[in-house]
C-alpha positions, 0 to 999 in steps of 0.5 A, spaced: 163 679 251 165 675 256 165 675 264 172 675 264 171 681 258 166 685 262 170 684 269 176 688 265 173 693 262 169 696 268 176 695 271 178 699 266 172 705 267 172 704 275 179 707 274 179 712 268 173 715 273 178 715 279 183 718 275 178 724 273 177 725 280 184 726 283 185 730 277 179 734 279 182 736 286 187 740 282 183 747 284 183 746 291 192 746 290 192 752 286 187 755 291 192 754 298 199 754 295 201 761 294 208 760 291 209 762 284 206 757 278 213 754 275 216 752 282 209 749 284 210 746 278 216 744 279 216 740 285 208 737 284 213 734 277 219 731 282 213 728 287 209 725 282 214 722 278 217 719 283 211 717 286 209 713 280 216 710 279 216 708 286 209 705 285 212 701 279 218 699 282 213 695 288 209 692 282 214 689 277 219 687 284 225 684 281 223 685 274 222 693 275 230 694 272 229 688 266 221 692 265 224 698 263 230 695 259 226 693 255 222 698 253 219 701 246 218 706 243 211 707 244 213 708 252 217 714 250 211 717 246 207 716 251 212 720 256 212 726 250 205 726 248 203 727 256 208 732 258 206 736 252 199 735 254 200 737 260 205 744 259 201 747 253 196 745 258 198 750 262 201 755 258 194 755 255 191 757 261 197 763 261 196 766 254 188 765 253 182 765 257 180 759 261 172 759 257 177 758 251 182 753 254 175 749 257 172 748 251 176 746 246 179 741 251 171 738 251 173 736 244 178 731 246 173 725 246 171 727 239 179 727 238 180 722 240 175 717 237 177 721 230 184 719 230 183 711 234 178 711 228 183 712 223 189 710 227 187 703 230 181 702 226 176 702 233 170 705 232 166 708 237 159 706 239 154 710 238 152 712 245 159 715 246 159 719 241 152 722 244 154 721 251 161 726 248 156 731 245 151 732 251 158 734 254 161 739 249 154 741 250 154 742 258 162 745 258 159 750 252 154 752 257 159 752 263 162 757 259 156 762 257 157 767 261 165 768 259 162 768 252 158 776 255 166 778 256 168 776 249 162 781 246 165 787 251 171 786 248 175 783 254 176 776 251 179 779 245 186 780 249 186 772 248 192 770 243 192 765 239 197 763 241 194 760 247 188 757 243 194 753 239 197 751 245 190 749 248 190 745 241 196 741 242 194 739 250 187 736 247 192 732 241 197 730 246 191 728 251 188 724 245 194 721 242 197 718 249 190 715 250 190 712 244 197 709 244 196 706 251 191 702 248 194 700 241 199 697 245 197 694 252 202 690 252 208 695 253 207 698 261 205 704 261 207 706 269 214 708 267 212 713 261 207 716 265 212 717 271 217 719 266 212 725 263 212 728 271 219 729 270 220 731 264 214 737 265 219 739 272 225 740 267 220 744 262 219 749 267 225 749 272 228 755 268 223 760 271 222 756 277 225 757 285 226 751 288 229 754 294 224 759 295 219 756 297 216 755 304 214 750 309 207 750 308 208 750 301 212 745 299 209 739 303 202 743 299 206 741 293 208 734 295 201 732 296 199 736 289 203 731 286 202 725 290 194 725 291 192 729 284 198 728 279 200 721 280 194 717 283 191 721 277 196 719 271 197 711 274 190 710 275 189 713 268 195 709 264 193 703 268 184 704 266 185 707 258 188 701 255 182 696 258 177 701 256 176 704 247 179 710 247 174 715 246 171 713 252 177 714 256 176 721 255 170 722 256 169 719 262 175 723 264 172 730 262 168 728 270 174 733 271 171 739 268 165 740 272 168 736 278 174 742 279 169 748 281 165 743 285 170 741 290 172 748 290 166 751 292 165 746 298 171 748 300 173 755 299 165 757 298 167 760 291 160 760 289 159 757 282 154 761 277 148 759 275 151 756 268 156 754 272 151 749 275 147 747 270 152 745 265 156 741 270 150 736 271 149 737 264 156 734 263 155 730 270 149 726 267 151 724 260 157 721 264 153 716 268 148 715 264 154 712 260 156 709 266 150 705 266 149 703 259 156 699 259 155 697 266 148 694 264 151 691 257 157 688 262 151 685 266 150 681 260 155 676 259 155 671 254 159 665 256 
């Protein structure tokens, strides 16, 4: 690998580890907004699209209208692929338990390296993979005491439904990854603001726009433009430098992140298996870190 090849590639991890911390900040917005679920939605959809639009327009200058002009297919897949990621998603969080939604949402790394495997012919390297079975193994441990409810009976209310949808978020998750890699030459800014909206006009049939108050709206601004905008650009411009599987790995930071944030802000106490499969997930995840970054510091000329 080359200099200029590893200054790339930690950019790109630098930014798929920042794109996990801004997603990790949506516990702390479902906490304090106290409007229903589609209009947070809703207005979190509008501000973030608009947000990345407006970022994408800065960056392009004169050339933004002729950019999206030009745009290909895999720019509309990636749009489609992220929103249906984003509201099965969602709907998996309603029509199932969140243990059942977190754990097959860790397998998306595994996903992912199956399918860049067979799609794209990118094989992981073997730390990935260990790094992406230490951290199934962590969100397994996270879940434990959900799976005590399952055997009394409270987690048999869990439709399937919502195991389906759970599903399609990983496959979304795992097929926008791997198109933004495939084809990093197509700009994926656009495609991503174009999924925020996309996921507003999903759920405006149930939402009230107009309802919601004050506190709540600029709430849901910020939502969108902290944690679903700065997460999804910083995500499309990261995933593409960086060999699929990892960028999901490195993004599965979300999952012991979100309940950290929340207990240092809300005081909601984490269970101890909570806590313990949290670093479990946390030390594979810089152990990684480390490991490239010391290749990355072995350049050849």
């Amino acid at each position: 690998m080359t200099a200029g090849e590893a200054h790339y590639k930690r950019a790109g991890l630098i930014m798929v580890a920042l794109a996990a911390l801004a997603w990790s900040s949506g516990g702390l917005f479902v906490r304090a907004i106290q409007t229903d679920l589609a209009t947070m939605l809703f207005w979190r959809g509008l501000f973030s699209g608009a947000a990345v639009m407006s970022f994408f327009f800065w960056l392009e200058g004169n050339r933004a209208m002729a950019v999206l002009r030009q745009l290909r297919w895999p720019a509309f897949a990636v749009a489609v692929a992220s929103a249906v990621s984003m509201i099965t998603g969602i709907g998996a969080l309603q029509y199932t338990s969140i243990a059942d939604a977190l754990v097959i949402y860790a397998t998306v790394p595994f996903v992912t390296a199956a399918l860049a495997w067979a799609t794209i012919g990118e094989r992981p390297a073997l730390h990935t993979m260990l790094a992406s079975l230490a951290a199934l193994i962590g969100v397994a441990v996270m879940l434990g005491g959900s799976f005590a409810d399952a055997i009394s009976g409270a987690a048999l209310k869990a439709g399937l439904f919502g195991k389906f949808l759970a599903v399609f978020m990983a496959l979304g998750m795992a097929t926008m990854t791997i198109i933004m890699r495939k084809h990093q030459d197509v700009p994926m800014l656009p495609a991503v603001g174009l999924s925020a909206w996309i996921c507003s006009g999903a759920v405006f049939a149930f939402a009230s726009p107009l309802g919601i108050n004050a506190n709540d709206f600029w709430l849901c601004a910020a939502f969108g433009l902290f944690q679903n905008a700065s997460g999804l650009a910083l995500y499309a411009l990261g995933s593409r430098r960086v060999p699929a599987a990892e960028a999901t790995l490195i993004a599965a930071l979300e999952v012991p992140l979100t309940p950290l944030w929340v207990w240092m802000v809300f005081g909601e106490t984490p269970a101890l298996a909570t806590l313990l499969g949290g670093s479990i997930v946390l030390t594979a995840m810089f152990v990684h870190i480390y490991l490239e970054t010391r290749r990355f510091g072995r350049p050849t000329p």
